[in-house]
C-alpha positions in Angstrom: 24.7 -70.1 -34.7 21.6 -68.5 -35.4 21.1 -64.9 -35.4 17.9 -62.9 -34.6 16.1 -63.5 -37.9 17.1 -67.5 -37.1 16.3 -67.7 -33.7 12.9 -65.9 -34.5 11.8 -68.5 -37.4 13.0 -71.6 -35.6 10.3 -70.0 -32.7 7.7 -69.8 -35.6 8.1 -73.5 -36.7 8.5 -74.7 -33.3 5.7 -72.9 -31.9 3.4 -70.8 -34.5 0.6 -70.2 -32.2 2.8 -68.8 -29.5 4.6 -66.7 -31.9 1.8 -65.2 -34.2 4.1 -64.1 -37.1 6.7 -64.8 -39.5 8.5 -61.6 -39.6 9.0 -59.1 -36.7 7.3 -55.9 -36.2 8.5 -53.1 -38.7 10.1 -49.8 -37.0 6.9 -47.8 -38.0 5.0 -50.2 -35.5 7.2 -50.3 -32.4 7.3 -45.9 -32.9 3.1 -46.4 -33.0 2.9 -48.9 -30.1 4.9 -46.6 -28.0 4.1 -43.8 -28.7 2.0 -43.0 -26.4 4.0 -44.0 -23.0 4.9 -41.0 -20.6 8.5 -42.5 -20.0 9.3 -39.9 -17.2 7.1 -41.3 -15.0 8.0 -45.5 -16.0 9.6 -47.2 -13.5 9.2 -50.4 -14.7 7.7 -51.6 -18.5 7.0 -55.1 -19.3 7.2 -57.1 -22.3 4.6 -60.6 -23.0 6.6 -62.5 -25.5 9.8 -60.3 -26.6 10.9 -63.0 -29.4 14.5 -61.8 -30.6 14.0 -58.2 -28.8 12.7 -56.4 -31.5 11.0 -54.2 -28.9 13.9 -54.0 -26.4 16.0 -51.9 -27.5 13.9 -49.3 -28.1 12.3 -49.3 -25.4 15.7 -49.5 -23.6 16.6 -46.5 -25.7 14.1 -44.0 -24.3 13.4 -46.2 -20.7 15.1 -43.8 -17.3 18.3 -45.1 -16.3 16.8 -46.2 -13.2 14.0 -48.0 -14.6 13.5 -51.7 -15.8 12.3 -54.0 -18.8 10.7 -56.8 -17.7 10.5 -59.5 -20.5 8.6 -62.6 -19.9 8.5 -65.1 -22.5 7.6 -69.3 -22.5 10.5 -70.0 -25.0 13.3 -70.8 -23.3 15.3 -69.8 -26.9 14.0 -66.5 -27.1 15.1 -65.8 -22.9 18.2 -67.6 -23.7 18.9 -65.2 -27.2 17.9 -62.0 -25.2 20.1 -62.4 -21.8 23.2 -63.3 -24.1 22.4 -60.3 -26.6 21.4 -57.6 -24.1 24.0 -56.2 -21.8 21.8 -53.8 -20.1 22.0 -53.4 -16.2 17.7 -52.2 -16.6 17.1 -55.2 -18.5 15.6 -58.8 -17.2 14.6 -61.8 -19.1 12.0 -64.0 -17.7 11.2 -67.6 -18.8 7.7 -68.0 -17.6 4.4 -66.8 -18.7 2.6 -63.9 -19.0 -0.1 -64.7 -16.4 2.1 -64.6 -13.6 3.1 -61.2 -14.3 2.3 -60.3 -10.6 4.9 -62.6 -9.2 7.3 -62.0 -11.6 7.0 -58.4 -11.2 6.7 -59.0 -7.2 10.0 -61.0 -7.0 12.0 -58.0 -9.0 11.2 -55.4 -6.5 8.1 -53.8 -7.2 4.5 -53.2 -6.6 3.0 -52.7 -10.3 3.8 -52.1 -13.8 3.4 -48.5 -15.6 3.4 -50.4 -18.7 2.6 -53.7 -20.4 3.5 -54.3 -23.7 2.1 -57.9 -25.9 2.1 -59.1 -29.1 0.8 -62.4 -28.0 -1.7 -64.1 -30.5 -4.4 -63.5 -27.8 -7.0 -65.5 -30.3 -4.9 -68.4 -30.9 -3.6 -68.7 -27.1 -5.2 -72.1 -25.8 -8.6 -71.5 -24.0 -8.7 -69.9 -20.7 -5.2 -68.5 -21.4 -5.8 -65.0 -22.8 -8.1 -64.2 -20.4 -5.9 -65.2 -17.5 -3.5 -62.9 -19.1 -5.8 -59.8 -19.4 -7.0 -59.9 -15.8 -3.6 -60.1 -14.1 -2.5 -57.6 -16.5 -4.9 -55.3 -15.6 -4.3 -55.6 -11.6 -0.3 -55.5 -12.1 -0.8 -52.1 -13.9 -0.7 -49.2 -11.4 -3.9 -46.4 -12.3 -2.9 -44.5 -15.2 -0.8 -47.2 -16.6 -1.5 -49.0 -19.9 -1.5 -52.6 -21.8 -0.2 -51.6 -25.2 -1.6 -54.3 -27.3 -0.8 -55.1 -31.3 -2.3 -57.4 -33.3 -3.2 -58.8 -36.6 -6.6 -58.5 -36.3 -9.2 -56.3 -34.2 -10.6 -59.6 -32.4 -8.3 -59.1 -29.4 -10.3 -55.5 -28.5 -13.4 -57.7 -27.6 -11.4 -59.4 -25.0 -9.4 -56.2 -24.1 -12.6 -54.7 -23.3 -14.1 -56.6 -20.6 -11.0 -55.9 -18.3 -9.9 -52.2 -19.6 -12.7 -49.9 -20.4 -10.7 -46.9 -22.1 -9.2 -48.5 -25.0 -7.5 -46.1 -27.5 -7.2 -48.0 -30.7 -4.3 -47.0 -33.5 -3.5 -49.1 -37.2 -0.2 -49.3 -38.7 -0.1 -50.0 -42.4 3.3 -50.3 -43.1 3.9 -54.2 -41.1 3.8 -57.6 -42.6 0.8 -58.1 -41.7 -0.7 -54.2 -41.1 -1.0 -53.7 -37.5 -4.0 -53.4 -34.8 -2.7 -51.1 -32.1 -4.6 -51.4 -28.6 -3.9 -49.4 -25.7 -6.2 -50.3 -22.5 -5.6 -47.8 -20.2 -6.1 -48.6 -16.2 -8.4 -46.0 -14.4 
């Protein structure tokens, strides 16, 4: 009944501190956010709160045919939207959270994650929550590997910084709202 832009507002007004905007990320943004991943040497990328998929299919666009998208996200509606509108054999749709990325990644056959990708509202998550988040994200992520991080605001890089010390930072203007791009790299 609903179709992405539907499924994305009813998240919004259900949940609009676990969703974080309005509108979804403009093409400009998801080219910025990724444009730094190396994606012949991804085996497995992971998305924090996918929504309707705005990142999916790009990243399933330029993703190895033998790697995988792992999507975790805590409304049921946005898992239930993806695994109906995705027919990709590399794609998986968790309903769970974020900081139990190591057992979700764990129980789909692998070790670490080359990539981590959030647009979580990281300073409107409940206490104790984002930082949870950050420090299993950063022991999931093999060496090398990176949390690609955008935001509305800068705030997030404070966090970021106590759990990834290399943190390239990027702005994309043309987004409702502009665009903080993070991207912690593990050492």
């Amino acid at each position: 009944m609903f179709g992405p832009a539907g499924i994305f507002f009813k998240g919004f007004i259900k949940h609009p501190v676990m969703v974080g905007a309005i509108v979804p990320s403009s093409r400009r943004t998801i080219a910025r956010v990724l444009s730094k991943v190396d994606w012949e040497n991804c085996d497995l990328f992971v998305e924090y709160g996918p929504g309707v998929g705005t990142f999916c299919q790009p990243v399933l666009d330029r993703l190895r045919r033998d790697a995988r998208l792992i999507v975790i996200d805590t409304n049921p509606d946005f898992i239930n939207y993806l695994a109906r509108t995705i027919g990709d054999s590399r794609f998986i749709a968790v309903h769970g959270s974020a900081a139990e990325v190591e057992s979700i990644v764990r129980q789909h056959g692998f070790d670490h994650a080359d990539y981590v990708l959030s647009g979580l509202p990281f300073t409107t998550l409940p206490e104790g929550v984002g930082p949870a988040i950050m420090a299993a994200t950063q022991r999931v992520l093999r060496p090398g590997g990176a949390f690609l991080v955008y935001q509305y605001t800068a705030r997030a890089r404070a966090l970021m910084s106590r759990y990834f010390h290399r943190i390239d930072k990027g702005f994309e203007p043309i987004n409702v709202p502009p665009c903080v791009i993070s991207w912690g790299w593990k050492d």
